[in-house]
Structures are given as C-alpha cells and as structure tokens.
C-alpha positions as CSV (number, residue, x, y, z in Angstrom):
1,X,-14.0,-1.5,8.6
2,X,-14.1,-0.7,4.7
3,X,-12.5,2.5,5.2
4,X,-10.0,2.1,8.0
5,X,-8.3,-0.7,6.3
6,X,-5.9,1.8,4.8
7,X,-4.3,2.4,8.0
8,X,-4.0,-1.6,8.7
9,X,-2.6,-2.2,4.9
10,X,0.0,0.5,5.9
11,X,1.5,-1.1,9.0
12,X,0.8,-4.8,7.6
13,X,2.3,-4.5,4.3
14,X,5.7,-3.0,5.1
15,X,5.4,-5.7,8.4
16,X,5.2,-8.5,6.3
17,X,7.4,-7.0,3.5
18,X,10.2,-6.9,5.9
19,X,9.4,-10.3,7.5
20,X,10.4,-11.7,4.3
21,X,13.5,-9.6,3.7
22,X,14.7,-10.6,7.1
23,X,14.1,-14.1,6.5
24,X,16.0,-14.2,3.3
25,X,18.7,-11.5,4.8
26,X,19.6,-14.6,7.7
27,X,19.6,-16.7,4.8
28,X,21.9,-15.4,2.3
29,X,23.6,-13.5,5.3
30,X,23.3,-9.5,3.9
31,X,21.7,-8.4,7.0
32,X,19.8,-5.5,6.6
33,X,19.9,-4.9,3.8
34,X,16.8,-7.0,2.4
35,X,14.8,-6.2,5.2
36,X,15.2,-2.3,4.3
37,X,14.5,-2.7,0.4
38,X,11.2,-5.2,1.1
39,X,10.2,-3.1,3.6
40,X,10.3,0.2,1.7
41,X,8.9,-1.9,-1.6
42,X,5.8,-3.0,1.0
43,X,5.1,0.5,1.9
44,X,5.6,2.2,-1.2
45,X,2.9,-0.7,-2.7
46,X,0.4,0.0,0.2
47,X,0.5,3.5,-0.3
48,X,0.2,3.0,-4.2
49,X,-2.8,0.9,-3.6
50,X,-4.4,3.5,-1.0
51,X,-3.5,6.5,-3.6
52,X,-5.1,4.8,-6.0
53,X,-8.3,3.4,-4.5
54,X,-9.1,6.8,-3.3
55,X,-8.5,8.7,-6.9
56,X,-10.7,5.9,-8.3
57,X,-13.6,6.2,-5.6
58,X,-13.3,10.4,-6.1
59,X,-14.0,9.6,-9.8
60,X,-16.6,7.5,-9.1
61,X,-18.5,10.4,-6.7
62,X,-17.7,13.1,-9.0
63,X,-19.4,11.4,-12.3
64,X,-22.4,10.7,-10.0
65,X,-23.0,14.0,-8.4
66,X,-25.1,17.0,-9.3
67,X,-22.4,19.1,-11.1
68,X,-21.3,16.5,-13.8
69,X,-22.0,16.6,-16.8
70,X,-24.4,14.6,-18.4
71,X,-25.0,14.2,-22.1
C-alpha cells in the first residue's frame, strides 16, 4: 500500500476538505461557496504533498545510484 496511497490521499483529502466547507457553509448559510474553496485547498494540499514526496524520494535514488557523484 506505500505507494498507492497517493491515489487514496487524492480522493480523501478534497472529500474531507469539502465535508468541512459544507458543514460550515449550512452553518453560516453561504452555500457553496465553502465547500468549493476547502475542497480545491484539500486537493491542491494532497497534490503538494504527493509532488513533493516524489521529488524527495527521486533525490534520494539519484544520490544513491551508480552515476552520482561521490567525493
């Protein structure tokens, strides 16, 4: 499961987001508009988090392969 969880953070996080904006959106009574903006913010964080990850494990495999440079 270690690297399929990218695809679960990307339908969770913007779920979950949203859940929240709804709940507040019924609250203050702005409907949608929450639930658009948390949802968005929960997507654009899980794909921050993915992008990230993945540059950091490339940097990772590139300083431990053959054809970097060692001193």
């Amino acid at each position: 499961m270690h690297k399929s969880h990218g695809s679960f953070e990307l339908v969770v996080s913007p779920l979950l987001f949203a859940l929240v904006g709804y709940g507040l959106d019924r609250w203050i009574g702005t409907t949608p508009w929450l639930t658009v903006v948390f949802a968005v913010v929960g997507l654009g964080g899980a794909v921050a988090k993915i992008y990230y990850t993945y540059d950091l494990e490339m940097q990772a495999h590139d300083a431990e392969g053959p054809w970097a440079k060692r001193s």
